[in-house]
N, C-alpha and C positions, 0 to 999 in steps of 0.2 A: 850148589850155587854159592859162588861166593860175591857179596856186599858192603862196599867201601862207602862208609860213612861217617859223619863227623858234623866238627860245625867250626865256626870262627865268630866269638862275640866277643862286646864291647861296651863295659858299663863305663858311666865316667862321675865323678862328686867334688865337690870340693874340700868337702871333710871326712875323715875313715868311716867307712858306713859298713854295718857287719852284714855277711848277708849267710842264706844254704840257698843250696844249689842241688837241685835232684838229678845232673847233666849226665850221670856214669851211666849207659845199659842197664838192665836187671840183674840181678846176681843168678836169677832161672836163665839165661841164657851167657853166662857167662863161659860154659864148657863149648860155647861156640866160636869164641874167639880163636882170630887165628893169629891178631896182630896183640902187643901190649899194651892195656885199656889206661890211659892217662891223661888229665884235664892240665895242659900246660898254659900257666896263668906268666903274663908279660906284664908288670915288672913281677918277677919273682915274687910270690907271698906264702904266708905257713898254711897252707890246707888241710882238714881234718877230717877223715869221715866216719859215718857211723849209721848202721842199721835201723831207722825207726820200726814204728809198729805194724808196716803195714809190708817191710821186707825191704823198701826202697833204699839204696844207699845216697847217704844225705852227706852232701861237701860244705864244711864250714869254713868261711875264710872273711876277710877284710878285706873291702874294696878301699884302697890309700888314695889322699888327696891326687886328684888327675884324672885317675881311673886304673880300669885294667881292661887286658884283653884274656879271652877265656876261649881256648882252642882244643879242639880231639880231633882222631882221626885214627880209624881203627878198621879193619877187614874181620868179620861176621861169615862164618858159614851158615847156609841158610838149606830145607829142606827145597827150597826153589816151589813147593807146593802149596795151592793157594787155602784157605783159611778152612779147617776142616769143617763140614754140614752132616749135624747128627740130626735129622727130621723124626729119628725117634726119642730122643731124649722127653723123659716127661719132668712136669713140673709134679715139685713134694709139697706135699700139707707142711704148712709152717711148724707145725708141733713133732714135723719129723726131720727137721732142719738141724743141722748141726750146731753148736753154740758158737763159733766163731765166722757162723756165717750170717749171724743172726743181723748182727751191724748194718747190712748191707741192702736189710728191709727199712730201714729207718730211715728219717726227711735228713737233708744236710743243709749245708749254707749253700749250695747252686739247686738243690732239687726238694722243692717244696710240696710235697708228696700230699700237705693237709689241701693244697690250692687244686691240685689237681685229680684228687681222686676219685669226685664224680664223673670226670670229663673220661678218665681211666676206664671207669665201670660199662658207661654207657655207650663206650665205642669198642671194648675189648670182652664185655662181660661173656659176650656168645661166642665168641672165638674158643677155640679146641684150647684147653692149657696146654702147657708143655713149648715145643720150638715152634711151632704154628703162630703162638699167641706173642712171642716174639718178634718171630718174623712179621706178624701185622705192626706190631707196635714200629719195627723197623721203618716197614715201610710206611708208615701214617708222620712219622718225622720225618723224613728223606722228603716225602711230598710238603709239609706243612711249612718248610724252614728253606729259606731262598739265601742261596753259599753266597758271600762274599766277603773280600779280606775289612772292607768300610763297615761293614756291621758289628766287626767286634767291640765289645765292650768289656772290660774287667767286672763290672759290678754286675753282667746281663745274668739272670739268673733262667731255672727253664720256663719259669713260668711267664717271664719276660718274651723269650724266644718265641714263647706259643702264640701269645699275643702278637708282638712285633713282628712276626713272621719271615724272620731275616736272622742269621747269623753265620759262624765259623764253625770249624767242626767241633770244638769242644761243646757248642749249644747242641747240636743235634745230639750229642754224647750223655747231654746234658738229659736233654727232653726224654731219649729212650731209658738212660734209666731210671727219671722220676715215675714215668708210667709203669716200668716195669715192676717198681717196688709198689707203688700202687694196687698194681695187682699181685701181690704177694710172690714175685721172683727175686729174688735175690741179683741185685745188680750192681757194678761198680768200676771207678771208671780208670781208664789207661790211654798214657800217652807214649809217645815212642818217635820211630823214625819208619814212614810210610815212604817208599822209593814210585817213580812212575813206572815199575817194572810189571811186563806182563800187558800192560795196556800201551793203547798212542799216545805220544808224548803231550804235554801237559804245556802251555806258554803261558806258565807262572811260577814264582822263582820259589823254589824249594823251601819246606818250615817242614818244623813237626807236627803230627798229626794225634788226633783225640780219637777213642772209640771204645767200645765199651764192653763188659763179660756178665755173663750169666750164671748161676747157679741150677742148672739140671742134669738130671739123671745122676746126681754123687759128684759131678765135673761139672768145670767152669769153663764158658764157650763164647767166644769171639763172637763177636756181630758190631757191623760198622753201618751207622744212621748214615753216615752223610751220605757212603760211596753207596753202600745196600745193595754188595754183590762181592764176597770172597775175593783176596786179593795176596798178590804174593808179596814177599818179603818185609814183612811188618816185623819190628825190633822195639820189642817193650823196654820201656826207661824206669816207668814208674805206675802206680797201681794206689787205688785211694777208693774214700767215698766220693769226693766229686774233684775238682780242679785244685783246691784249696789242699787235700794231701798230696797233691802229685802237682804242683805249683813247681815247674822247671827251677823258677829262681825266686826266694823272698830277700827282699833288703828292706834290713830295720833300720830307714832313713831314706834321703832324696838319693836316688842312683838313675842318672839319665839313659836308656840303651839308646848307644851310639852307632853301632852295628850289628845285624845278625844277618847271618849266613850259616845255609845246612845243606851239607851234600850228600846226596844217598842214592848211588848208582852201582849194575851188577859189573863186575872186573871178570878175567879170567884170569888170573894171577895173584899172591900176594904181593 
């Protein structure tokens, strides 16, 4: 299957404001590209990237008095297969966890793991470990968190969401892996480009999408709170502990977004 997608944005300042920008694909699906991966910035500016810690490729550049516009558009082969389901995968004793997956049990700035980890225990403790206890916790956020694009907040954190009982995908993203580390899974989150492929059309206008990975059985395993059902053509961007490493765009300074638009639909052609 092949996946045409992209985006067209638009920050605007009055004075040079620095920003990064995580907008490139993963470098793990980069051997899928069919088209040349490039962030064409209007007016021209010097862009720089570079690998952080968590694998992401991070674009540094300077937004000039005005603004800019910030454009991709790339064709992705895709297995066209929806999100694999290992029902046997077990969950490991922390003490037999790898050390760089350790991070991943830890609270962050969206998933405050000290607020919620009785509510964790007392709803998940008798759940089967392993994808079971997953899969509940999936489904206890899908149920608990009411989607709409008015709920968003920048500052909403999970424990907000749990309460307020309303958010975007990155909260339900949020909520499943605070409880999952909670319960001693190793969790972490990712955003991308989610197409309305495979299902009935959608009558709302295309964004990127949050969801989030697991640590079982030796491999790390997809699961999405908001939709809570395997889906085809998901295109990782970027990969973090919560929103905050995998933050599309930070600007250090006032940066108004003027536009955004994201399009991600299957082609038969490049």
């Amino acid at each position: 299957m092949l996946i045409r997608t992209g985006y067209d944005i638009r920050f605007e300042t009055e004075t040079p404001t620095p920003m990064m920008a995580l907008l490139s694909i993963h470098p793990s699906r980069h051997h899928d590209l069919r088209t040349t991966h490039r962030i064409v910035a209007t007016p021209d500016v010097p862009m720089f990237d570079y690998q952080d810690s968590f694998g992401n490729t991070v674009t540094r550049f300077t937004v000039p008095p005005g603004g800019v516009n910030l454009s991709c558009d790339i064709v992705v082969q895709d297995s066209g297969l929806p999100d694999p389901v290992n029902a046997d995968a077990v969950q490991h004793r922390v003490e037999d966890l790898p050390e760089d997956v350790l991070i991943f049990l830890l609270g962050s700035r969206y998933c405050e793991t000290d607020r919620l980890l009785e509510t964790a225990w007392s709803l998940f403790g008798g759940v089967e470990p392993g994808w079971k206890r997953v899969q509940a916790i999936c489904d206890y956020a899908h149920d608990r968190i009411e989607f709409g694009y008015h709920h968003a907040r920048a500052s909403k954190t999970a424990w907000d969401a749990h309460n307020e009982r309303a958010g975007v995908c990155r909260d339900f993203a949020h909520l499943a892996i605070t409880l999952s580390r909670c319960m001693n899974i190793p969790a972490r989150y990712c955003t991308g480009y989610l197409g309305d492929i495979g299902i009935p059309p959608v009558d709302a206008p295309m964004d990127f999408s949050a969801w989030f990975e697991v640590y079982l059985g030796g491999a790390w395993h997809t699961f999405d709170a908001r939709h809570n059902k395997p889906r085809i053509g998901r295109i990782l961007m970027a990969r973090g502990r919560d929103a905050t490493d995998a933050a599309l765009t930070t600007a250090f300074g006032q940066a108004r977004l003027a536009r955004f638009e994201v399009h991600t639909d299957e082609v038969q052609s490049v």
